[in-house]
LUMSERO-888455 format. One line per 4 residues: number of its first residue (from 1); their letters; for each residue x, y, z of C-alpha. Coordinates in Angstrom, 1 decimal. Each point is the difference from the previous one (the first is absolute). Layout:
BEGIN
NUM> a> X Y Z; ...
This chain:
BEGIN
1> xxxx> 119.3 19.4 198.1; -0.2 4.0 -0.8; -3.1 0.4 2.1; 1.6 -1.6 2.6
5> xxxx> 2.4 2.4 0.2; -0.1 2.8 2.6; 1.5 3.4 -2.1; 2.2 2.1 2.4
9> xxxx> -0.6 3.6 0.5; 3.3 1.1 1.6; 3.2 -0.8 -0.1; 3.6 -0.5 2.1
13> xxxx> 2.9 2.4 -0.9; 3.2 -1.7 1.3; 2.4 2.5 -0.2; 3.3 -1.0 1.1
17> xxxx> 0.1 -2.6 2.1; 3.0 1.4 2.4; 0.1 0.1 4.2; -1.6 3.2 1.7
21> xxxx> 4.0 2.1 0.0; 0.2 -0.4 -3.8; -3.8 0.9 -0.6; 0.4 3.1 2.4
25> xxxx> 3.2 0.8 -2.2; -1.4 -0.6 -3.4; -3.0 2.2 1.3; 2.5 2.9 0.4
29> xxxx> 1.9 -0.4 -3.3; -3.2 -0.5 -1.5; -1.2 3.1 1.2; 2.8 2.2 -1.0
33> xxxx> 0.1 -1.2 -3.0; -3.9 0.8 -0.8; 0.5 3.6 1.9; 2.9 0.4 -2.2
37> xxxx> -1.9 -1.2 -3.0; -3.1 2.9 0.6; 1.8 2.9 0.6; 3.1 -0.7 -2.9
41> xxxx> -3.0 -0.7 -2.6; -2.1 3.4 1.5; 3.3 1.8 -0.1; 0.4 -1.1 -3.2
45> xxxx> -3.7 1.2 -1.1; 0.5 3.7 1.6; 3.0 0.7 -1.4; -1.5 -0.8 -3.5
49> xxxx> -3.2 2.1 1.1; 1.5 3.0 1.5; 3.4 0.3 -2.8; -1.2 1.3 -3.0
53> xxxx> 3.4 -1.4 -1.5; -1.2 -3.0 0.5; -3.0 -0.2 -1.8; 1.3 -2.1 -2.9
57> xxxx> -1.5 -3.0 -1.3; 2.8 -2.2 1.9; -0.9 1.4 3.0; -3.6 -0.3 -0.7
61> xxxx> 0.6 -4.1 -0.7; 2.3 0.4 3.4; -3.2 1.3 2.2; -2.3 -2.8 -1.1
65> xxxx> 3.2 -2.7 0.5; -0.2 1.4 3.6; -3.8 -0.2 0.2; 0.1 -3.4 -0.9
69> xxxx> 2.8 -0.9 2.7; -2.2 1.6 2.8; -3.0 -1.9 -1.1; 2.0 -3.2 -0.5
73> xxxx> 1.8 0.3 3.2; -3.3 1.1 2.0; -1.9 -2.8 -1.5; 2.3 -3.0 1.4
77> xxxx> 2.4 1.8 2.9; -2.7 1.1 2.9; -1.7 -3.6 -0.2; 3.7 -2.1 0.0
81> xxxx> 0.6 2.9 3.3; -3.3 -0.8 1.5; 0.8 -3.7 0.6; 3.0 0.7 1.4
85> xxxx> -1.7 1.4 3.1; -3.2 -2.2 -0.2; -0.7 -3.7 0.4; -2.7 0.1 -1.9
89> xxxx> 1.0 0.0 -3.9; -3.3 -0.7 -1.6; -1.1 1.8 -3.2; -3.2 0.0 -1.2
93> xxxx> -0.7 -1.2 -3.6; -0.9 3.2 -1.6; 2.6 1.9 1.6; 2.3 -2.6 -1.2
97> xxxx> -1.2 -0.2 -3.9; 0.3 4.2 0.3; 3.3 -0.2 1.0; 1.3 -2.3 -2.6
101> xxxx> -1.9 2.1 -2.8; 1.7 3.1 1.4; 3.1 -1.4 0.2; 0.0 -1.5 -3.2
105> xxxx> -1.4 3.6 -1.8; 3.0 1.7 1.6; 2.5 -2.3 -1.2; -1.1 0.0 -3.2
109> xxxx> -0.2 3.4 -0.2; 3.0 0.6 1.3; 1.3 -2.3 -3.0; -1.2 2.4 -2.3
113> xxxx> 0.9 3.1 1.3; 3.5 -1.2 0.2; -0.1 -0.5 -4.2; -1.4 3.3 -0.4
117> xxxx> 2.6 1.8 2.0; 2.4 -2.0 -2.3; -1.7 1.1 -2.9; 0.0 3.5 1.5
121> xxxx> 3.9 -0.2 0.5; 0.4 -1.7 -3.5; -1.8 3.0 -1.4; 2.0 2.5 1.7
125> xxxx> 3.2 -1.2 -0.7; 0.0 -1.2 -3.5; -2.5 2.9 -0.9; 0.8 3.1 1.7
129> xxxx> -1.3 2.2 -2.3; -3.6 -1.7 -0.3; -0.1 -1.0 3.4; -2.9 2.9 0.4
133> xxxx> -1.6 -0.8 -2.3; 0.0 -4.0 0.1; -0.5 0.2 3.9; -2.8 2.2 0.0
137> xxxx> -2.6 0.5 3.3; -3.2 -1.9 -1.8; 2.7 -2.8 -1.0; 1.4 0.1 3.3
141> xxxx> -3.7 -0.2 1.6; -1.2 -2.8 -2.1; 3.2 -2.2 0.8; -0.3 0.4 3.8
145> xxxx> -4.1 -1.1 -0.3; 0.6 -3.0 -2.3; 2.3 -0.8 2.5; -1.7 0.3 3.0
149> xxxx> -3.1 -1.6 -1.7; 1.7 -3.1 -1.9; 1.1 -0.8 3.0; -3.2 -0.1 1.5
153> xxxx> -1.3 -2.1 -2.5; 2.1 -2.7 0.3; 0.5 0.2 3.9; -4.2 -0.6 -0.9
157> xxxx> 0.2 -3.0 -2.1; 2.5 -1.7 2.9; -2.6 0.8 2.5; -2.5 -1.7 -1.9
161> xxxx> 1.4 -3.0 -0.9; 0.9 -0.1 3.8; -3.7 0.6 0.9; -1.1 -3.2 -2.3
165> xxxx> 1.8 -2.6 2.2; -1.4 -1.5 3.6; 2.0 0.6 3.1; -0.9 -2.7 2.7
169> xxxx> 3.5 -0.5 1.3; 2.7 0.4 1.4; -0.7 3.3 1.2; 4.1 0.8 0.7
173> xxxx> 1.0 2.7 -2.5; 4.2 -0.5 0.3; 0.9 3.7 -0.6; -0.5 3.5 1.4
177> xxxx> -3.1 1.1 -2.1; -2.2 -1.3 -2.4; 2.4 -0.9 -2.9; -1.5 -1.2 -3.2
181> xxxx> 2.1 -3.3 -0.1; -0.2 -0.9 3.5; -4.1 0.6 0.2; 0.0 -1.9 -3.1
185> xxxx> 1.6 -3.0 1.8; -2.8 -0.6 2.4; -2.5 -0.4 -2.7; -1.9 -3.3 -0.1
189> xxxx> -0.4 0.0 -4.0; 2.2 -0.7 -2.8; 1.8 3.3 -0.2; 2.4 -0.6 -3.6
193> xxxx> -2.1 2.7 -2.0; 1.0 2.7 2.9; 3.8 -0.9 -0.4; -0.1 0.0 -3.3
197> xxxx> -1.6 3.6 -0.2; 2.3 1.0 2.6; 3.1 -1.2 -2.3; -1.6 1.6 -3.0
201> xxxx> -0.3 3.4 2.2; 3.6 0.1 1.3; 1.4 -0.9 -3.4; -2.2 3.3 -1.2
205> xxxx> 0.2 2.1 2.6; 3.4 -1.2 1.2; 2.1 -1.2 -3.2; -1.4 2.5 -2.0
209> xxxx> 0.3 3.0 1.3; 3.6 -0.7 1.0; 1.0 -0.6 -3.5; -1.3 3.2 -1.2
213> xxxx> 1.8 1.1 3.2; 3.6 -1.1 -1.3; -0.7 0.6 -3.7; -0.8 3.8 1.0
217> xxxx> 3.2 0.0 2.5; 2.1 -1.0 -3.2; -1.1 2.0 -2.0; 0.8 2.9 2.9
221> xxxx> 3.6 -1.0 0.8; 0.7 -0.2 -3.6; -1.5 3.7 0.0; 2.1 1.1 3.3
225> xxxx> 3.1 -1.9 -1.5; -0.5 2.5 -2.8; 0.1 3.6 2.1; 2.6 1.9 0.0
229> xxxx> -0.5 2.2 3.1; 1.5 -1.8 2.6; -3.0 1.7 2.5; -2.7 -1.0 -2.0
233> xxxx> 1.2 -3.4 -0.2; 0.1 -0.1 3.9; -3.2 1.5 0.3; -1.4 -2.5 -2.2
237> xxxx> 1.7 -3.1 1.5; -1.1 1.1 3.6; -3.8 0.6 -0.8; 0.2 -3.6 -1.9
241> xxxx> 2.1 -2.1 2.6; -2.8 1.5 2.3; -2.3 -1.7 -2.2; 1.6 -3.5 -0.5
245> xxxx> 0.5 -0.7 3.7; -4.0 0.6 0.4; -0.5 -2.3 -3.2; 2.4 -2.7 1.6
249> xxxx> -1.3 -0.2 3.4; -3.4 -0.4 -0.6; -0.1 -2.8 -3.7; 2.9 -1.6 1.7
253> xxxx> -2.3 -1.0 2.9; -3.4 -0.3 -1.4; 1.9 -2.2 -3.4; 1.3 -2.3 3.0
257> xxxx> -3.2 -0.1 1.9; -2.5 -0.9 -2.7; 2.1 -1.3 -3.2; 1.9 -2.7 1.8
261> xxxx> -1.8 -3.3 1.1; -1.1 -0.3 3.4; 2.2 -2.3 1.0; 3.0 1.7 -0.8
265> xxxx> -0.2 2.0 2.9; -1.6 -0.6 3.4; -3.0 2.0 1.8; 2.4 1.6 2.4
269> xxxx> 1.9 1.7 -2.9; -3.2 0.6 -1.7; -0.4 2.4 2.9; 3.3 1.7 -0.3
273> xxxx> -0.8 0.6 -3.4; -3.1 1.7 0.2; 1.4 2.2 2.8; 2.6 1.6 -2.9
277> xxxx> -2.7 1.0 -2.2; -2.8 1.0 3.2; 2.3 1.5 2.0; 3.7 0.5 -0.9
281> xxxx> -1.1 1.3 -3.5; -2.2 2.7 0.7; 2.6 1.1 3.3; 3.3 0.2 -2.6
285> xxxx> -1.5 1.4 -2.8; -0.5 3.6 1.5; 3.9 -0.5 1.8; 1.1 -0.9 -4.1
289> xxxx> -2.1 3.0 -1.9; 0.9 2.0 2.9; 4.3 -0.7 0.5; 0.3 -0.3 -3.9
293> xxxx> -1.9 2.8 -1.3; 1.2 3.3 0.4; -3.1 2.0 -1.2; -1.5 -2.1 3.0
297> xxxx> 2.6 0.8 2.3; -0.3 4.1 -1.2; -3.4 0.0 0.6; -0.3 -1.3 3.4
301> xxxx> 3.0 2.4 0.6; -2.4 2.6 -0.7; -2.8 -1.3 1.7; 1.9 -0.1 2.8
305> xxxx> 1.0 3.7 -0.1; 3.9 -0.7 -1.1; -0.1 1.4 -3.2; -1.6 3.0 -0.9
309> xx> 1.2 0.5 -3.3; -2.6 -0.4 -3.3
């Protein structure tokens, strides 16, 4: 029966299925959105660059959060826009496993660097006086490239155990790039040992990572509870709150995506979902560090030649 079979070498991104008016106006949102998404991350980058007061180890954590979010976003957006404008939605199958590796390295990374910037805040708050010495640059350094590399790794080990099953059929991928659970749907193989890696996974790069999450953001309000300035408890609640809406946007979607069964919740909202942590993510998060952080909001004033004042 296997050699029967005749192994596909592309396959069919659906996208939304809408009439041309609503693919023309999901082009344009779409669009902004990703524009938006570039230039609020690269903003984000030069201020941390050029602003010497900036160059903190939260800051540093900040610039690689907006690295991944340009990566991330430039990985799945430009294809999805593509197929707006063409007919022809075919992907090859290399390009297809590459984005799915790359997609899932960011997103695991992105994981990560969220716990450290907790652990950063956590740190800072609850141990002022060591925070120099806790936090240092080669501690700093090392976090962000076990980071960057664990989630490699395990974007790896998915790709592989993708790489081990036949695909001769259906060739209809039913989202708007090459999605690890949606790819693995078309496989002609017993696929239980990938979705029960992929559960393992989330629960330890998902659950995990959120828990130390809240247990350092308790630890931190029972720290802020405990100043007495009333200006350093504001600074401290606005550079955490900052934090938290990051933390929430991005596990709240990607628990629902991958911890809940399939059937809870259809393809179409499947689609929706990844869009929060593809899209919408990586365009709030420089409007959230931006609005709610006043050394951010100082330094593009000076950037921008409105405060001269050192």
């Amino acid at each position: 029966m296997e050699n029967n079979q005749t192994l596909i070498t592309e396959f069919i991104l659906l996208g939304f299925p809408t009439g041309p008016e609503m693919q023309l106006f999901l082009l344009i949102i779409f669009s902004v959105l990703y524009i938006f998404t570039l230039l609020g991350n690269a903003a984000i980058l030069a201020l941390i660059c050029l602003d010497f007061r900036l160059h903190t180890p939260m800051y540093f954590f900040l610039s690689h959060l907006a690295i991944v979010d340009i990566s991330y976003a430039s990985n799945n957006v430009p294809k999805m826009l593509g197929n707006f404008l063409n007919k022809n939605r075919t992907i090859s199958f290399g390009p297809c496993i590459t984005q799915t590796f790359l997609y899932m390295a960011f997103a695991h990374t992105e994981c990560l660097i969220l716990v450290v910037m907790s652990y950063d805040r956590y740190v800072a708050i609850c141990h002022p006086l060591r925070y120099t010495v806790i936090m240092s640059w080669r501690l700093c350094t090392t976090l962000a490239i076990i980071s960057w590399l664990f989630g490699s790794l395990l974007a790896l080990v998915h790709v592989l155990l993708l790489l081990r099953l036949p695909f001769c059929g259906p060739q209809e991928v039913n989202h708007f790039f090459c999605e690890l659970l949606s790819v693995l749907r078309l496989a002609c193989a017993d696929t239980r040992l990938n979705q029960l890696v992929i559960f393992i996974a989330s629960v330890f790069i998902l659950v995990g990572p959120l828990v130390l999450v809240l247990v350092s953001y308790m630890h931190i309000l029972h720290a802020i509870l405990r100043i007495q300035s009333g200006e350093g408890r504001k600074k401290a609640f606005s550079t955490c709150s900052s934090h938290l809406c990051v933390v929430g946007l991005f596990f709240g979607s990607a628990i629902v995506m991958y911890m809940t069964p399939n059937s809870s919740h259809p393809e179409e909202q499947q689609k929706i979902l990844s869009l929060f942590y593809s899209l919408f993510n990586p365009t709030l998060n420089p409007l959230i560090y931006s609005l709610r952080n006043s050394e951010v909001k100082g330094a593009l004033r000076r950037a921008l030649g409105k405060d001269r004042s050192m």
